[in-house]
Structure formats: C-alpha cells, structure tokens
C-alpha positions in Angstrom: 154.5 55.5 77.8 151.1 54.1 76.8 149.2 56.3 74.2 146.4 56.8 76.8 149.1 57.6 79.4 150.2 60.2 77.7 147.2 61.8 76.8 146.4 61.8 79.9 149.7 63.5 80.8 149.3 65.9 78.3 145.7 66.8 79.3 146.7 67.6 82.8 149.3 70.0 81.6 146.8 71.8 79.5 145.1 74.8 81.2 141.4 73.5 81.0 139.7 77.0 79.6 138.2 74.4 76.6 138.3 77.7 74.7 139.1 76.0 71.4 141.3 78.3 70.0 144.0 74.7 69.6 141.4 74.2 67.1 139.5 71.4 68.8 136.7 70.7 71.4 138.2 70.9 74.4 141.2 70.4 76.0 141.3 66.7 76.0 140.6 66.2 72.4 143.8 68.5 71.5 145.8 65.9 74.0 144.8 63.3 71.9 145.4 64.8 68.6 148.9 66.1 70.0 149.3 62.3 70.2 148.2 61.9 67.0 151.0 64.4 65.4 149.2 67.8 66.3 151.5 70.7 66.5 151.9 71.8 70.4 152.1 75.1 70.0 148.1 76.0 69.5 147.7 77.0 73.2 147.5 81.0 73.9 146.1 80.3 77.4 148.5 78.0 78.3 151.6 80.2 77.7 155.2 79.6 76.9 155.3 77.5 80.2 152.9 74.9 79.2 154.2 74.8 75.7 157.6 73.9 77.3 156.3 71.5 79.2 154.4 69.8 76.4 157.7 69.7 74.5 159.0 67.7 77.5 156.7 65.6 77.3 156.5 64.9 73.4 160.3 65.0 73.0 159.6 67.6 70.1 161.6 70.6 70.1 160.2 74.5 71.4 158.6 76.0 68.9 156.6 79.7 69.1 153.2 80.1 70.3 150.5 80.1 67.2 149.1 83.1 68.9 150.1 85.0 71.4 149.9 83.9 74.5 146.8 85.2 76.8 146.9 86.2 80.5 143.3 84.5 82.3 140.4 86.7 81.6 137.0 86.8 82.9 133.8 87.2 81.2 131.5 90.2 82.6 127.4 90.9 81.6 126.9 94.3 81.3 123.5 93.2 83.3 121.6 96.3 81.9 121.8 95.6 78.4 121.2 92.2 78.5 118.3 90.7 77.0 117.9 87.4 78.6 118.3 85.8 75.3 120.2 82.8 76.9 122.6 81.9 74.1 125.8 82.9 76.1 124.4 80.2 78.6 124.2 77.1 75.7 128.1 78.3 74.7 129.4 78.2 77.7 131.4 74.6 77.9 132.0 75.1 81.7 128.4 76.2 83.1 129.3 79.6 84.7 126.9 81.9 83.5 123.6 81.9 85.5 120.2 83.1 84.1 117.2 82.1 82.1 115.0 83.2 79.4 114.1 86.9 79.7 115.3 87.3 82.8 119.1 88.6 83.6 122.4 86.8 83.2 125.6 87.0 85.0 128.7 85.0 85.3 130.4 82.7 88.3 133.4 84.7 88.5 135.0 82.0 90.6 134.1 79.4 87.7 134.8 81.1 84.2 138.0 80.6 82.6 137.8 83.2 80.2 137.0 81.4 77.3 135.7 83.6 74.9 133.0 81.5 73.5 130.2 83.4 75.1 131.2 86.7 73.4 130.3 86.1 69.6 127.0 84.4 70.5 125.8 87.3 72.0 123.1 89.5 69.9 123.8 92.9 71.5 127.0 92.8 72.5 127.1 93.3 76.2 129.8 91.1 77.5 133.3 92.4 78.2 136.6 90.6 78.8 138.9 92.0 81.7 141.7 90.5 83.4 140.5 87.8 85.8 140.1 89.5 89.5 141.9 86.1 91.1 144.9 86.0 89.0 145.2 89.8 89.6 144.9 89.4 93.5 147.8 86.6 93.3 150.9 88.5 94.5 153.4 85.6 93.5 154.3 82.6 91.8 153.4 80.3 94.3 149.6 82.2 94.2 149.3 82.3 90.7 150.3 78.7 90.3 147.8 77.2 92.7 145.2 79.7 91.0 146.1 77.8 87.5 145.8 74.8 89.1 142.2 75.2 91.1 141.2 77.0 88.0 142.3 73.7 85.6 140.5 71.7 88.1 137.3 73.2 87.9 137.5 73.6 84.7 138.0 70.0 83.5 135.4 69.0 86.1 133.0 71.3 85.4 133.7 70.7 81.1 133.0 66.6 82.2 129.7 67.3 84.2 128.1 69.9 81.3 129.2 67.2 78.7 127.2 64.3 81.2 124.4 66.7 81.3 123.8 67.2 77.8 124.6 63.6 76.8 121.9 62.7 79.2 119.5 65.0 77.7 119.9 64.0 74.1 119.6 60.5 75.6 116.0 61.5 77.4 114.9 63.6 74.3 116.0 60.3 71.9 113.8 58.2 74.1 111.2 60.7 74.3 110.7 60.5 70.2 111.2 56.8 69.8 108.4 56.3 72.3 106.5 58.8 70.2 107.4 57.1 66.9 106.4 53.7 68.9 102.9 54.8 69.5 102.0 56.6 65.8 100.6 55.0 63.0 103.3 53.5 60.2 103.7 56.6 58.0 105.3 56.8 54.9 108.7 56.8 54.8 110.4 59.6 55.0 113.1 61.0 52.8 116.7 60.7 54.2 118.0 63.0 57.0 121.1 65.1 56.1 124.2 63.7 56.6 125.1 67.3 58.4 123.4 68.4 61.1 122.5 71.9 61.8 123.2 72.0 65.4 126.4 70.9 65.0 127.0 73.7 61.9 125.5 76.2 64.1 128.1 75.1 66.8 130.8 75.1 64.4 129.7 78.9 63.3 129.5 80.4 66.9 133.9 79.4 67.2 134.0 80.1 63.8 132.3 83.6 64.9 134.2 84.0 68.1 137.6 83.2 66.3 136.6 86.4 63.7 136.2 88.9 66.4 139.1 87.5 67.9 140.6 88.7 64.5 139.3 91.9 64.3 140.0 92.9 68.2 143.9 91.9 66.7 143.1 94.0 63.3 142.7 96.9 65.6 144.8 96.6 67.9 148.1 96.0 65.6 150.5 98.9 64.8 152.6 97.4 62.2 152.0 97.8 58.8 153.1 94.5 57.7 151.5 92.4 60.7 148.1 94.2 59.9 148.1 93.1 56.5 149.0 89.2 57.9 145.6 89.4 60.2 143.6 91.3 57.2 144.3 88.2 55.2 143.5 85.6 58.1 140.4 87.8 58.6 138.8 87.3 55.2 139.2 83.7 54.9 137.9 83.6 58.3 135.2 85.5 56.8 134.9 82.7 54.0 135.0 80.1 56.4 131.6 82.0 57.6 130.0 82.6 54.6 130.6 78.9 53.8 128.8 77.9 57.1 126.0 80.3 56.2 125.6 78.9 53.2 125.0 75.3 54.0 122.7 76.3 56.8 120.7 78.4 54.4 120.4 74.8 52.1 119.7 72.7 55.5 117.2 75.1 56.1 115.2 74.2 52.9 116.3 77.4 51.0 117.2 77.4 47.7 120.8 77.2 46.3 121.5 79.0 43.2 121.9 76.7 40.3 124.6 75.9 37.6 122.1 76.8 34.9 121.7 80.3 36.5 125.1 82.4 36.5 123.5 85.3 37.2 121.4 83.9 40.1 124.7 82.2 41.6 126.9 85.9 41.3 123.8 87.3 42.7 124.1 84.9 45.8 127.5 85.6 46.0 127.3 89.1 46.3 124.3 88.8 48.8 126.3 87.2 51.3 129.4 89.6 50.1 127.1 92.2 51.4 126.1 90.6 54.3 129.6 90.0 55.6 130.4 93.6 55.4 127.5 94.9 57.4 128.0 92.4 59.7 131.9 93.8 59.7 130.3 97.2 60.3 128.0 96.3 62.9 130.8 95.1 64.5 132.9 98.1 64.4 129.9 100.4 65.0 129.9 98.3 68.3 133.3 99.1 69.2 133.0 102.2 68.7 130.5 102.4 71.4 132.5 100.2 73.4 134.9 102.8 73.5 133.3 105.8 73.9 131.7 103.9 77.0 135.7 103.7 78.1 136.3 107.2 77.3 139.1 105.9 75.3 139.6 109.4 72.7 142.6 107.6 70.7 140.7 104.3 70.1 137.6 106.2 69.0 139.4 108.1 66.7 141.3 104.5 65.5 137.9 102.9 65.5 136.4 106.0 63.6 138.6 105.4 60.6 137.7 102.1 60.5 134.3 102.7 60.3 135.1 105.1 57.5 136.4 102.3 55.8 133.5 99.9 56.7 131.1 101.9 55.1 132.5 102.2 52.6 132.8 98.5 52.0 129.6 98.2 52.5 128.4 100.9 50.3 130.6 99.4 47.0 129.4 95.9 47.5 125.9 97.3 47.8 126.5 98.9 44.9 127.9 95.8 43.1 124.5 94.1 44.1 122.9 97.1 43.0 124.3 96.5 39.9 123.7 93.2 39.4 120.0 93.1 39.8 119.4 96.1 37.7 118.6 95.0 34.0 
C-alpha cells in the first residue's frame, strides 16, 4: 500500500474530534505521522476499537491506550455567564459554536465533537462537558456506530472547510498589506521579523492550557495514591511547558528578559512566574469548587476544599519566596 493510501486509510479510521490530544493538529496529520513511525495508541476518543483497527492496518501489535479512552462529549455555554468574549469561537477547529463579540454564544449540538479545545480558552469558565445527547439516545451498536460515523463525517468536513476559510483569509489579509506596502513611500528597512510567531505560540499555549486542566480534572479525580503522584508529576512539567510558552511570548512581546549578568533579576523572574502558575492553579480550583457546589456535589466539595487548602498554600510560600527575594 502506497504511503498516501494508507494515510488515507488510517485517517478514515480516526474519529475526526481534531481534539489533539495524539499530540498533533488534527486527525490527519497524526495519520501521517503514524506513517511516519508515530505510536498508535495516542487516541482516547477513538477507543480500544479504533486502536485495533489501526494495529490492523499498521501490522504493529495492540498496545494500551496513552490515556484512557473517552466516551463523545459535548460542549455546553452556560449562556448566563458568558461574556461574549469570542475566544471559544477562534478554538473551535470544527465551527460549532455560534456567537459574536458581546453578544451570547452557544454550541451546534449536532456539530461538536467534544473536543475540549474551547474549555481552557475560556476567561470565566462557563463551559461544561457532558456526555453527548446523540450517543446517549443510541440504544445499540448499530446506532452508535452510524452516530460515529455521521459524527467523523462532519467532523472532517467541517475541520477541511474552517481550515479553507482561514487560509483564505490570511490570503486576503496578505494581499491587503502588500497592496498597502505597494502604495507607501520606500521606508527604511526594517529589522528582522521573529523566526516564531506569536499566533502560532498563543495557539500552541491554548492545547498546552487545555491539556493542563485535562490534568488537573485527572488530579482530582484519581483515588490511588501511586497514580496521583504519576499525574502530579505530568502536571508540573505541563506547568513548565506553560511557563516556557509564557516566557517567549513575554520576549515577542518586546519585554525584557532577565540577563546572565543579573542572577538576582533572572531568580526573581523565575519566581514571578513560579508565582503566577500557582494562582493560576488556584483560580483553577477556586473554579471547581464553584462548579461543584453549582452540582450540589457535598463529597467533591469537600475533595476540592482540601485542595484549595493546599493551593493556597502554594501560593502563599512562593509568594513568600518572592517576598523574599526582593526584600534587601
């Protein structure tokens, strides 16, 4: 089989959510990179059954899921509390959240696939995942297959389209500026661009984002001693991975980096954004703890209370180290 043949085979088997948990874009670049040697087991949407199938298809033997593997969800706007900020809209990958600035979003039940991606972006928190209505309503096999497939459908189809769409507008904005450029006066030239760009970093921090409260959702949820201290590791590099991100966009952005020449400028900087992980962390559980007093949930508020007992106190020792630090 041709290498495009097969990524073509292996796309098709894929389950189209282009949630990028595999690690990748979409669901068509992980095809190609499982061409390319790319383990086949990065798929939590897809399940055991498409991980089998991949096998089939790859000749490689069954392996277990990276994650574990996650029933089709659905993403719902808690319409009161949104704020029309429009930032779930730009991460969606499939176009199924409706809405514009300052006025009220809400999502295309019919067309989500439960991706995720629109939860970290969101500023106050008001989107929920819940088991998807349609996969709920199918009674058996045969209706839950043909809902993975119409949902796989519209997903790819409606992933192609949004990716035409914005390809055509960074094609009409390019043209816009060089027609600009065309009719200004020669300026000086100008120093060199950056070889990364910002968008693409912010992009990159929104999965990072969504992949950390992935993490902490698992923190919580986990009962065994041993697997909690697994995801408490994954959740601090994750956390690195972030600051690192903040980091360069802070430099992009035309603020300073602390220097070689100044150790105590560069442990001061480190500390800062120690410090603003952990209220970040704490925001974070602060949040759940709304979310589930909202559920009148009394044993998850007294799990997430603890937590928050232990998030403040992060925060208040880091503090403190900072505290420290700039005090002569």
């Amino acid at each position: 089989m041709l290498a495009t043949q097969l990524i073509d085979a292996i796309d098709a088997e894929l389950p189209q959510t282009q949630c990028t948990k595999c690690g990748h874009d979409g669901c068509r670049p992980y095809a190609e990179a499982i061409v390319q040697g790319e383990a086949i087991n990065r798929c939590p949407p897809g399940g055991d059954e498409t991980l089998k199938r991949l096998a089939g298809l790859t000749g490689r033997p069954v392996i277990a899921l990276a994650e574990p593997p996650q029933p089709p969800l659905l993403a719902v706007i808690r319409e009161a509390e949104c704020i029309g900020c429009t930032k779930c809209i730009q991460a969606c990958p499939v176009d199924a959240i409706l809405g514009a600035a300052k006025q009220m979003h809400t999502v295309i039940e019919s067309e989500c696939t439960g991706c995720e991606l629109c939860v970290a972006p969101c500023p106050v928190d008001c989107i929920d995942l819940v088991p998807h209505p349609q996969w709920q309503a199918a009674s058996t096999p045969d209706e839950q297959t043909d809902y993975l497939e119409q949902r796989a459908l519209k997903g790819r189809s409606r992933f192609i389209a949004r990716n035409q769409r914005l390809a055509a507008e960074a094609e009409a904005k390019a043209q816009r500026r060089a027609k600009r450029h065309a009719a200004s006066p020669p300026a000086v030239a100008a120093p060199q661009a950056p070889e990364l760009s910002p968008s693409a970093l912010r992009a990159s921090r929104a999965r990072q984002a969504a992949a950390l409260k992935r993490l902490e959702r698992k923190l919580a949820a986990e009962q065994d001693d041993a697997q909690r201290q697994v995801v408490a590791d994954q959740l601090a590099a994750q956390r690195q991975k972030l600051d690192e991100l903040d980091t360069t966009l802070e430099r992009l952005s035309g603020v300073a980096p602390a220097t070689t020449t100044e150790p105590n400028a560069t442990r001061r900087h480190q500390k800062r954004l120690a410090l603003k992980a952990a209220e970040q962390s704490l925001r974070h559980v602060r949040q759940q703890l709304a979310h589930a007093k909202r559920q009148q949930d009394s044993a998850a508020v007294r799990q997430v209370e603890e937590q928050l007992d232990k998030a403040q106190q992060v925060v208040d020792s880091t503090r403190a180290a900072l505290d420290s630090e700039t005090t002569p």
